[in-house]
C-alpha positions as a printed Julia matrix, in Angstrom:
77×3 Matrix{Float64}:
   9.5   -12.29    9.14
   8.62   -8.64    9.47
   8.58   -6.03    6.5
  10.62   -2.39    6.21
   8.71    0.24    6.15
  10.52    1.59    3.19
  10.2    -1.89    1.34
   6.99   -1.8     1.2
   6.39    2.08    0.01
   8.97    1.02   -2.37
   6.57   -1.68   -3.81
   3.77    0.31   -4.01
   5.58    3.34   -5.77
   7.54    0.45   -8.33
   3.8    -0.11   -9.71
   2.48    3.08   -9.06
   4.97    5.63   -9.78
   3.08    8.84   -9.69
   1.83    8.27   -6.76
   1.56   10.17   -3.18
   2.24    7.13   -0.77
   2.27    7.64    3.43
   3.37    4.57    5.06
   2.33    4.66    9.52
   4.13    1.64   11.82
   1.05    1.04   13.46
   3.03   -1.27   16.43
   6.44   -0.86   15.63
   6.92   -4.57   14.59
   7.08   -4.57   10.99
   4.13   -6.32   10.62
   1.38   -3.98   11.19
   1.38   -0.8     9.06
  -1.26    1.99    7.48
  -0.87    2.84    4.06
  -2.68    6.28    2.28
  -2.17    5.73   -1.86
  -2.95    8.49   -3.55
  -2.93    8.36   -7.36
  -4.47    9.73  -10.53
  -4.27    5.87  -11.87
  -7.14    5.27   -9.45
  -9.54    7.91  -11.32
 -12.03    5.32  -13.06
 -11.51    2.86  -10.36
 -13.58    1.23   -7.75
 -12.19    1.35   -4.23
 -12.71   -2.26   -4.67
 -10.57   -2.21   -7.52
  -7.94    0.14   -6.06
  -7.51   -1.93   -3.23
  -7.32   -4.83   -5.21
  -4.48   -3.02   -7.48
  -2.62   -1.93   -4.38
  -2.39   -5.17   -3.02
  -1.02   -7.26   -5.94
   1.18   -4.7    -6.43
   2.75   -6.2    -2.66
   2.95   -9.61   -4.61
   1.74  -11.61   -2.58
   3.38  -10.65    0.78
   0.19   -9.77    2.81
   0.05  -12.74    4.96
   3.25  -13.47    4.87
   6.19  -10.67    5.9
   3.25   -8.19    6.56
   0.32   -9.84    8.78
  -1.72   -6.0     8.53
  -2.03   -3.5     6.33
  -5.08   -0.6     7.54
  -4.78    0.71    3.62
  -6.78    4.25    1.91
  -6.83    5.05   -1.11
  -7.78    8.44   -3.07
  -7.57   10.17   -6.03
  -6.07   13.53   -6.5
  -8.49   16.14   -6.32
C-alpha cells in the first residue's frame, strides 16, 4: 500500500511543527520519496539522532506503506 506525499509531510510536521519539510516522489509510486527536515529542534542533535527522531515520528510505517525514504536533515543556520 503506497503513501501520499502529503501524509507523510503531514507526519513529520505533527511532531515537528516548526519545521521546514520538502517532500520529492522519487518514482512516482508512493513508495519511494526524499525528504529534507529542517528544524531548530535538531540543534544539539546527532544526525544519528535526528534521523532516528524523524523516523519514529512516521510510526512505524517505513517498511510498510513507504518501502524508501532518501531523508536530510539540517539545522537552521
Amino acid at each position: 500500500m503506497a503513501m501520499q506525499e502529503s501524509d507523510l509531510k503531514a507526519m513529520i510536521l505533527a511532531a515537528f511543527p516548526d519545521a521546514t519539510v520538502t517532500i520529492t516522489d522519487l518514482a512516482g509510486d508512493g513508495d519511494h520519496y526524499a525528504a529534507h527536515v529542517e528544524c531548530e529542534s535538531f540543534r544539539g542533535m546527532s544526525r544519528v539522532a535526528q534521523h532516528k527522531a524523524v523516523y519514529a515520528a512516521l510510526g512505524g510505517r517505513m517498511g510498510g506503506e513507504l518501502h524508501a525514504l532518501q531523508l536530510t536533515t539540517a539545522i537552521p543556520s
